[in-house]
Backbone atoms as SQL, in Angstrom:
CREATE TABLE atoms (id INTEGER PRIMARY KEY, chain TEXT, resi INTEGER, resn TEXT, atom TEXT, x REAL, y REAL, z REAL);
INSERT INTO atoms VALUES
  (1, 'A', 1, 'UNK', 'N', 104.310, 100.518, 107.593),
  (2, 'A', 1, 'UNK', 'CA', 104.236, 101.956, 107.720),
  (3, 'A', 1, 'UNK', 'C', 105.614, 102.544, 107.990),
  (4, 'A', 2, 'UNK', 'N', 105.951, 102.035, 109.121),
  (5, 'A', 2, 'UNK', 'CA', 107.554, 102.779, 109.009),
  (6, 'A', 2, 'UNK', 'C', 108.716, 102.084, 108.170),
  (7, 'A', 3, 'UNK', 'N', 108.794, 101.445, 106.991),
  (8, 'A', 3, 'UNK', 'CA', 109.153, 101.119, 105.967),
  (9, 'A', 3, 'UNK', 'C', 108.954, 102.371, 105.101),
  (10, 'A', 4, 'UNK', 'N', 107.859, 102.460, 104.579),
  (11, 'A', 4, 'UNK', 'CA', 107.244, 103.122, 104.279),
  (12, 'A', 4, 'UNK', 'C', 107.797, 105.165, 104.237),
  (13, 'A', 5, 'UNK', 'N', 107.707, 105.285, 106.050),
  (14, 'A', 5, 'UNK', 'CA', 108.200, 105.981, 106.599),
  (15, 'A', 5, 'UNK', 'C', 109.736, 106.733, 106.316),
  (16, 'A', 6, 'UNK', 'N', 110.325, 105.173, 106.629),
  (17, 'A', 6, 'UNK', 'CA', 112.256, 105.435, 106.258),
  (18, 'A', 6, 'UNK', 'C', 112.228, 105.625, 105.129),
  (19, 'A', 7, 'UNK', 'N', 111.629, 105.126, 104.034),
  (20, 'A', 7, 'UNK', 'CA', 111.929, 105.378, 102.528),
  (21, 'A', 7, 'UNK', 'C', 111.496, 107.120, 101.796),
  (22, 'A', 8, 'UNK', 'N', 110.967, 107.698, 102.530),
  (23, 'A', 8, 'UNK', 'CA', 110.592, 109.006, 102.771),
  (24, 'A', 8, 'UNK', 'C', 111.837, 109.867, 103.353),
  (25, 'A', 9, 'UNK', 'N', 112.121, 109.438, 104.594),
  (26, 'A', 9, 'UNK', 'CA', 113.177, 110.027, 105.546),
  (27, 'A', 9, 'UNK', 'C', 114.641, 109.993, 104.529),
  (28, 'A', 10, 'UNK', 'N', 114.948, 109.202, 103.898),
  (29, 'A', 10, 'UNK', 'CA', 116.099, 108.920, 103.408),
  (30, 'A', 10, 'UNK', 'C', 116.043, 110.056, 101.936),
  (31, 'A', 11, 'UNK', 'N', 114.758, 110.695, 101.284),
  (32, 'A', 11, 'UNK', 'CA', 115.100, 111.166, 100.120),
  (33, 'A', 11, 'UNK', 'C', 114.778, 112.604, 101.092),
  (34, 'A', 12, 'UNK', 'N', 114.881, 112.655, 102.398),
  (35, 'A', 12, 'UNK', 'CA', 114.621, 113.943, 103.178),
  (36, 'A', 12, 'UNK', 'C', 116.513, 114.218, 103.949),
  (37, 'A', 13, 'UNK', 'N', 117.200, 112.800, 103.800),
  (38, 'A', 13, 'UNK', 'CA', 118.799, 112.894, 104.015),
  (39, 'A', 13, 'UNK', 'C', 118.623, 112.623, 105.677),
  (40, 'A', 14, 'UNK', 'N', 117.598, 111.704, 106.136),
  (41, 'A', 14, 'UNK', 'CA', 117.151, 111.663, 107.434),
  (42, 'A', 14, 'UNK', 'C', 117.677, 110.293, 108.059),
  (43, 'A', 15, 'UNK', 'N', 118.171, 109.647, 108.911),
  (44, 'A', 15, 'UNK', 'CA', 118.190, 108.082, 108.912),
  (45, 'A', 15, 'UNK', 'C', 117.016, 107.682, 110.691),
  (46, 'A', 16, 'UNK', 'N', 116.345, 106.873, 110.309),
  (47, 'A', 16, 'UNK', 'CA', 115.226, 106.654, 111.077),
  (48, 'A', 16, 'UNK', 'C', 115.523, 105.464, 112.010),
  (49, 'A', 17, 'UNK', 'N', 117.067, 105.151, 112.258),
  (50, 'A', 17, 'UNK', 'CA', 117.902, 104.542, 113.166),
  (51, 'A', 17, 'UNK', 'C', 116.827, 104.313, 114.511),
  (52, 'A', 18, 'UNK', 'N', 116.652, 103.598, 115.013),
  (53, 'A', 18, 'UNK', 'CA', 116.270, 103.143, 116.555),
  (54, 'A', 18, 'UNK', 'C', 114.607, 103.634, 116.580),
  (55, 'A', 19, 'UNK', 'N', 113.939, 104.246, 115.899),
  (56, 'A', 19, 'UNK', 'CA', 112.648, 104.392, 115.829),
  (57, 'A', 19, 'UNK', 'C', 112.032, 102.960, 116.066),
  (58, 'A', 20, 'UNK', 'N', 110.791, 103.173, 117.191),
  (59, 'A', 20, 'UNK', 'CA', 110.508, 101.652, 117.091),
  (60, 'A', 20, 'UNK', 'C', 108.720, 101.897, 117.090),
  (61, 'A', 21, 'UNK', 'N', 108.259, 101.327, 116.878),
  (62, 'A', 21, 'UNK', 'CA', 106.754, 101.127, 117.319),
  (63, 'A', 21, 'UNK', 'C', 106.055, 99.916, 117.639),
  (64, 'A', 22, 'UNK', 'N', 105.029, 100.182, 118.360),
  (65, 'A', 22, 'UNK', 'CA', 104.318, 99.365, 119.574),
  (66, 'A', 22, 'UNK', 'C', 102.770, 98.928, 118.778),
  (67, 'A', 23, 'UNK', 'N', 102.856, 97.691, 118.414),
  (68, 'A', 23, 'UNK', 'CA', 101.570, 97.953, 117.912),
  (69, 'A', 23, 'UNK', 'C', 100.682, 97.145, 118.802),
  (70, 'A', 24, 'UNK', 'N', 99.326, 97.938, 119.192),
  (71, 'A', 24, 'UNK', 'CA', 98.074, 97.128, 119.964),
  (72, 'A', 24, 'UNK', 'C', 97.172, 96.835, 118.790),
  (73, 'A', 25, 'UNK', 'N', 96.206, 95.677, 118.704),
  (74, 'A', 25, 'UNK', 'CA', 94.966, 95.355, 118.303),
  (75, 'A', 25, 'UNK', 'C', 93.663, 95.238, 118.938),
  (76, 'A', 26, 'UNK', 'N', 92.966, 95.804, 118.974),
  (77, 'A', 26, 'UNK', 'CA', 91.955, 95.664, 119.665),
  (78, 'A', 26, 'UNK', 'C', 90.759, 95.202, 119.221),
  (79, 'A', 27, 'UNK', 'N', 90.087, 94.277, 119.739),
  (80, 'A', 27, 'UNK', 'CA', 88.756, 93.288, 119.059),
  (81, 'A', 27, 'UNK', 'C', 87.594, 93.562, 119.585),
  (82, 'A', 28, 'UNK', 'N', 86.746, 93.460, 118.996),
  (83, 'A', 28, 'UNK', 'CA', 85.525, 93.784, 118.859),
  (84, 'A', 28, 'UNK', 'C', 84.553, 92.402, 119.390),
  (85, 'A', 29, 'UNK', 'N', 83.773, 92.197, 120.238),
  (86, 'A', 29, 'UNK', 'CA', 83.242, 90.928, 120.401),
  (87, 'A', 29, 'UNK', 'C', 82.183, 90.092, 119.960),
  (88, 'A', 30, 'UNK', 'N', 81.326, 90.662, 119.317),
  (89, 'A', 30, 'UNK', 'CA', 80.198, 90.172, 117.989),
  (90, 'A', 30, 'UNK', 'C', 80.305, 91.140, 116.731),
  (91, 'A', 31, 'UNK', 'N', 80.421, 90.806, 115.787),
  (92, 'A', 31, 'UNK', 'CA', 80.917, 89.298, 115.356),
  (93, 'A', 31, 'UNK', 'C', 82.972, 89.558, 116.046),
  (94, 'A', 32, 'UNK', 'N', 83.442, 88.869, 116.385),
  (95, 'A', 32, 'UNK', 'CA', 84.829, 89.022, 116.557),
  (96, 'A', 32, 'UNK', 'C', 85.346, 89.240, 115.578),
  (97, 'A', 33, 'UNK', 'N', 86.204, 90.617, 115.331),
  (98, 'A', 33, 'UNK', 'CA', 87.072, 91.000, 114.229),
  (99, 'A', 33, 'UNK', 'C', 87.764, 91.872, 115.292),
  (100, 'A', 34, 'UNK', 'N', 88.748, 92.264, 114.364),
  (101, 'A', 34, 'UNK', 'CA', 89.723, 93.056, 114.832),
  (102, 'A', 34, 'UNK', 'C', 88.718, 94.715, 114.447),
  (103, 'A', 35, 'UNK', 'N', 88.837, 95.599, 115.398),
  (104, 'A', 35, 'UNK', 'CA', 87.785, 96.813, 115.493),
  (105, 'A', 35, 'UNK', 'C', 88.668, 98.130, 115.506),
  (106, 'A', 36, 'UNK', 'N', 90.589, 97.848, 115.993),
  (107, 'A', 36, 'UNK', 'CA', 90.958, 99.078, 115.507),
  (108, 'A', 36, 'UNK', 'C', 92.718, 98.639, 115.874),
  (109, 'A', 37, 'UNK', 'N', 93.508, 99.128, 115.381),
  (110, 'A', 37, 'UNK', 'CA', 94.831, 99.308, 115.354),
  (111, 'A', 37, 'UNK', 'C', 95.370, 100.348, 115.723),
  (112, 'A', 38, 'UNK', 'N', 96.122, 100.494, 117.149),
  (113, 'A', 38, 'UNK', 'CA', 97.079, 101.472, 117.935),
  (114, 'A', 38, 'UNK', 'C', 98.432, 101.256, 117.786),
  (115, 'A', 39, 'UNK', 'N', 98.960, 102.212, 117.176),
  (116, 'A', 39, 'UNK', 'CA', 100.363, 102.658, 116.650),
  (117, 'A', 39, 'UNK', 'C', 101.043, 103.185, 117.488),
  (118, 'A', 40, 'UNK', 'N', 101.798, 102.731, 118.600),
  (119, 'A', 40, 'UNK', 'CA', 102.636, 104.084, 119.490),
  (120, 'A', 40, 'UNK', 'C', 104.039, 104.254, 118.877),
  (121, 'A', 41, 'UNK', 'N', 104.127, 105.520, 118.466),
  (122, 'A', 41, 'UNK', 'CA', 105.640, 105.336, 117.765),
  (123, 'A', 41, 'UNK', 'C', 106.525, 105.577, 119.478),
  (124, 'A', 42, 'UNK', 'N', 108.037, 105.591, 119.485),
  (125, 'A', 42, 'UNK', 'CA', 109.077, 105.481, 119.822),
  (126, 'A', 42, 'UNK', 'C', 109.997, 106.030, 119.164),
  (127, 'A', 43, 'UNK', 'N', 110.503, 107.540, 119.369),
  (128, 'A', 43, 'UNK', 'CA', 111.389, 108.597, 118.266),
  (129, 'A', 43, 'UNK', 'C', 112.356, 108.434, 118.777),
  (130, 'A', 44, 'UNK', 'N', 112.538, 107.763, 120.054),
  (131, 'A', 44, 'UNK', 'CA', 114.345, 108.011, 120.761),
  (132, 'A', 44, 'UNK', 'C', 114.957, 109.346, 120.721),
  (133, 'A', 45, 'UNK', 'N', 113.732, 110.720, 120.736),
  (134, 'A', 45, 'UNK', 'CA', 114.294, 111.638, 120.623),
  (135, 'A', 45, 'UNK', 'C', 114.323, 112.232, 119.517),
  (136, 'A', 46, 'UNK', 'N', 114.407, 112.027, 118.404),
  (137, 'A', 46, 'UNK', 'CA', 114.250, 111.696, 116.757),
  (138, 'A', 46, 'UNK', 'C', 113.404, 112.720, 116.444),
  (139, 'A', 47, 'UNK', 'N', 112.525, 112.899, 116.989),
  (140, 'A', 47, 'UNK', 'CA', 111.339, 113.920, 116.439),
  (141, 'A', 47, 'UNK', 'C', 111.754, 115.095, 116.999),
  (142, 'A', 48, 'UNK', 'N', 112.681, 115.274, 118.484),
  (143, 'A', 48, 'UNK', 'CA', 112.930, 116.451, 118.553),
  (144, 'A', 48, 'UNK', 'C', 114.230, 117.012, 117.877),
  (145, 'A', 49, 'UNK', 'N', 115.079, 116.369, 117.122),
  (146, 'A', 49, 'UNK', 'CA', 116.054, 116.836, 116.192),
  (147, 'A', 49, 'UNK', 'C', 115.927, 117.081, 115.168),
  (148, 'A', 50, 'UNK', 'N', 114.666, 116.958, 114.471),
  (149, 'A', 50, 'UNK', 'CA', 114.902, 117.043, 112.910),
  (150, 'A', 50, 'UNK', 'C', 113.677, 118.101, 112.785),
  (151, 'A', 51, 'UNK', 'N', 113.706, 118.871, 111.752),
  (152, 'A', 51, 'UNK', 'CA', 112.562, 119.841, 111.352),
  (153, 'A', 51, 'UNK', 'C', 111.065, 119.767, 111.092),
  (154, 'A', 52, 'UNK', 'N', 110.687, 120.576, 111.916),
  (155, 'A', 52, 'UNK', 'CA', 109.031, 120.538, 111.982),
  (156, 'A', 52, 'UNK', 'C', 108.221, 119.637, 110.560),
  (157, 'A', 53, 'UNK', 'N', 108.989, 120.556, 109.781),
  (158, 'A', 53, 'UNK', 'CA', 108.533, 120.277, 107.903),
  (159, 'A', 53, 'UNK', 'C', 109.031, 119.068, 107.789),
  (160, 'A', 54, 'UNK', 'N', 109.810, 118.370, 108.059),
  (161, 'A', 54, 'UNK', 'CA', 110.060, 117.099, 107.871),
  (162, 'A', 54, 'UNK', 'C', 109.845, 116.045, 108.847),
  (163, 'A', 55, 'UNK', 'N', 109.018, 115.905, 110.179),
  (164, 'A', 55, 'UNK', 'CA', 108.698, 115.327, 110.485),
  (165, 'A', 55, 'UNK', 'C', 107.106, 115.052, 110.408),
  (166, 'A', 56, 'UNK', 'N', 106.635, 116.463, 109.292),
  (167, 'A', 56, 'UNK', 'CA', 105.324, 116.379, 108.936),
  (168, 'A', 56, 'UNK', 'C', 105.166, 115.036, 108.134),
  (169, 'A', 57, 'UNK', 'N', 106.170, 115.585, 107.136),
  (170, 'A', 57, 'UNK', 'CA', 106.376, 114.968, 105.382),
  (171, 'A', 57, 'UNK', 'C', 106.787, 113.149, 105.864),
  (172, 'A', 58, 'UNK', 'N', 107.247, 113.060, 107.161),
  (173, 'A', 58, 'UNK', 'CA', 107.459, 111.145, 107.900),
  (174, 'A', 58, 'UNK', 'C', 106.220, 110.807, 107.695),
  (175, 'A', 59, 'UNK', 'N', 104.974, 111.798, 108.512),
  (176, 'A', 59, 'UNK', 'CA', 104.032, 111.413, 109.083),
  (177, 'A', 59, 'UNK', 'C', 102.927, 111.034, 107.636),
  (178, 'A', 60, 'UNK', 'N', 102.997, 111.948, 107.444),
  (179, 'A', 60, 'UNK', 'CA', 101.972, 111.994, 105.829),
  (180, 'A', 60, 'UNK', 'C', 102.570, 110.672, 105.492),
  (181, 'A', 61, 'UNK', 'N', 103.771, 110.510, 105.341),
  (182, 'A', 61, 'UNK', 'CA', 104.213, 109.381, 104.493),
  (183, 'A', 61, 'UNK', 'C', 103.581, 107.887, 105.006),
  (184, 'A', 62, 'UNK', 'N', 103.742, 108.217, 106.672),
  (185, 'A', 62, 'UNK', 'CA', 103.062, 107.144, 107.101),
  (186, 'A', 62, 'UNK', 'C', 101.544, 106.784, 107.270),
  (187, 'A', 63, 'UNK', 'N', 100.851, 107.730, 107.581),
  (188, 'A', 63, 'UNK', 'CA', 99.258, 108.033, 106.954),
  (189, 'A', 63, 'UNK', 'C', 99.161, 107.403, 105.631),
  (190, 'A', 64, 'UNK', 'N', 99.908, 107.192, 104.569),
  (191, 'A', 64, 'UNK', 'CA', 98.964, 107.031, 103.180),
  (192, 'A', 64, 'UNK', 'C', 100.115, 106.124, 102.675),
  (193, 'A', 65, 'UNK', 'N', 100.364, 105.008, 103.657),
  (194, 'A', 65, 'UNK', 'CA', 101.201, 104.131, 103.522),
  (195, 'A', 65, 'UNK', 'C', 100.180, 102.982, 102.927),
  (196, 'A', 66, 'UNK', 'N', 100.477, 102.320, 101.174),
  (197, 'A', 66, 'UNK', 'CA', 99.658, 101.422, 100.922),
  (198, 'A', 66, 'UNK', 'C', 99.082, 100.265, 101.837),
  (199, 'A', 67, 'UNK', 'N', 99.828, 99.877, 102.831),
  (200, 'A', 67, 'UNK', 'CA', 99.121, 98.580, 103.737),
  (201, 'A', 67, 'UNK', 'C', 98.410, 99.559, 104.584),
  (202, 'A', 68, 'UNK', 'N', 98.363, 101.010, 105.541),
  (203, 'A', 68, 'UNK', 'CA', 96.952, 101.520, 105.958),
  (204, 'A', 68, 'UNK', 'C', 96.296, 101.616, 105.316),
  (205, 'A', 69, 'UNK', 'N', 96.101, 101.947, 103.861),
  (206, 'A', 69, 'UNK', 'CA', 94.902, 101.913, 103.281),
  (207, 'A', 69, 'UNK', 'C', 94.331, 101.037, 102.471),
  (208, 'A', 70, 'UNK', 'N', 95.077, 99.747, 102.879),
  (209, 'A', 70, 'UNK', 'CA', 94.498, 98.551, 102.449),
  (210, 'A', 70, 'UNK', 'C', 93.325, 98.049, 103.392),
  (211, 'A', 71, 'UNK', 'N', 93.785, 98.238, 104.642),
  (212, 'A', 71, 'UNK', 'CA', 92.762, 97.930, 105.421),
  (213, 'A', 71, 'UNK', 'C', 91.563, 98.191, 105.855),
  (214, 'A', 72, 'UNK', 'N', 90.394, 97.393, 106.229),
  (215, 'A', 72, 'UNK', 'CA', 88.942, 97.479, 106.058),
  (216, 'A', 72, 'UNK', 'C', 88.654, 99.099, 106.439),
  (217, 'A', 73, 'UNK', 'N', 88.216, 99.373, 105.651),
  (218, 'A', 73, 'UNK', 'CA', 87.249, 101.055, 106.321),
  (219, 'A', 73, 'UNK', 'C', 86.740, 101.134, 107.634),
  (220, 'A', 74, 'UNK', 'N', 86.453, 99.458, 108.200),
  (221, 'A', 74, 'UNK', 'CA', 85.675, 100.050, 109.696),
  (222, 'A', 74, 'UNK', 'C', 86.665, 99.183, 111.056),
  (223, 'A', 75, 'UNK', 'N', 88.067, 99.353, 110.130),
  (224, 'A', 75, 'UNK', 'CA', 89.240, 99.285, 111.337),
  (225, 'A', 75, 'UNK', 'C', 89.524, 100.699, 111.524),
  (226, 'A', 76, 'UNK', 'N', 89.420, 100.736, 112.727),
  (227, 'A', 76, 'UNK', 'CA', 89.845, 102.357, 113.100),
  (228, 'A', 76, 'UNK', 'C', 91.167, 102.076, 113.407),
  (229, 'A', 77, 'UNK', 'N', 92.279, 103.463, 113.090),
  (230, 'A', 77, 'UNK', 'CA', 93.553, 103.294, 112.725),
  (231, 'A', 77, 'UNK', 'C', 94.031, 104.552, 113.564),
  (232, 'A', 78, 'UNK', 'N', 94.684, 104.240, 115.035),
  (233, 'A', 78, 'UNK', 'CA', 94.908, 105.524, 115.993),
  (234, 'A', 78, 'UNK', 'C', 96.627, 105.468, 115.864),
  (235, 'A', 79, 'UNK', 'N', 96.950, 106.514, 115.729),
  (236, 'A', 79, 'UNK', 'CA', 98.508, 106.465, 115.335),
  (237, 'A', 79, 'UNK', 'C', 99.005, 107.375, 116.782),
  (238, 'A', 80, 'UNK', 'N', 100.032, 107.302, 117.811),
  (239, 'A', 80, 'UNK', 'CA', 100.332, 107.962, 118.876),
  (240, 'A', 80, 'UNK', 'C', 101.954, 108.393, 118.506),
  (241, 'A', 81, 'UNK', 'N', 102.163, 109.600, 117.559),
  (242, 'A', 81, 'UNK', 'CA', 103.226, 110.092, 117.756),
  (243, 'A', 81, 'UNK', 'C', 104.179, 110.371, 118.871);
């Protein structure tokens, strides 16, 4: 996703330097699967320098990033800007 993300940021003239994210999994206990994926991003500040409109156009990018929507329909997918 934030691959994804930077490759967006860069045709926006953005560099996504020190951005980090935290990822949790959380499991489900019959049948055991994985039941949802928590995203905490880490902007280093990042989100408050750059323009509203373009930290939309990150986010979208990262929302409809081919590996989130590869994954099963009944992984719930919580993203924490």
């Amino acid at each position: 996703m934030l691959t994804i993300m930077a490759m967006k940021a860069r045709t926006l003239g953005i560099e996504l330097q020190g951005v980090k994210v935290q990822i949790e999994k959380k499991m489900q206990a019959a049948p055991r699967k994985v039941s949802e994926i928590v995203l905490h991003f880490d902007w280093q500040g990042l989100d408050q320098r750059i323009p509203a409109e373009h930290l939309a156009q990150l986010k979208e990018a990262g929302v409809t990033c081919p590996v989130a929507l590869s994954l099963d329909p009944s992984v719930k997918k919580t993203l924490v800007w």
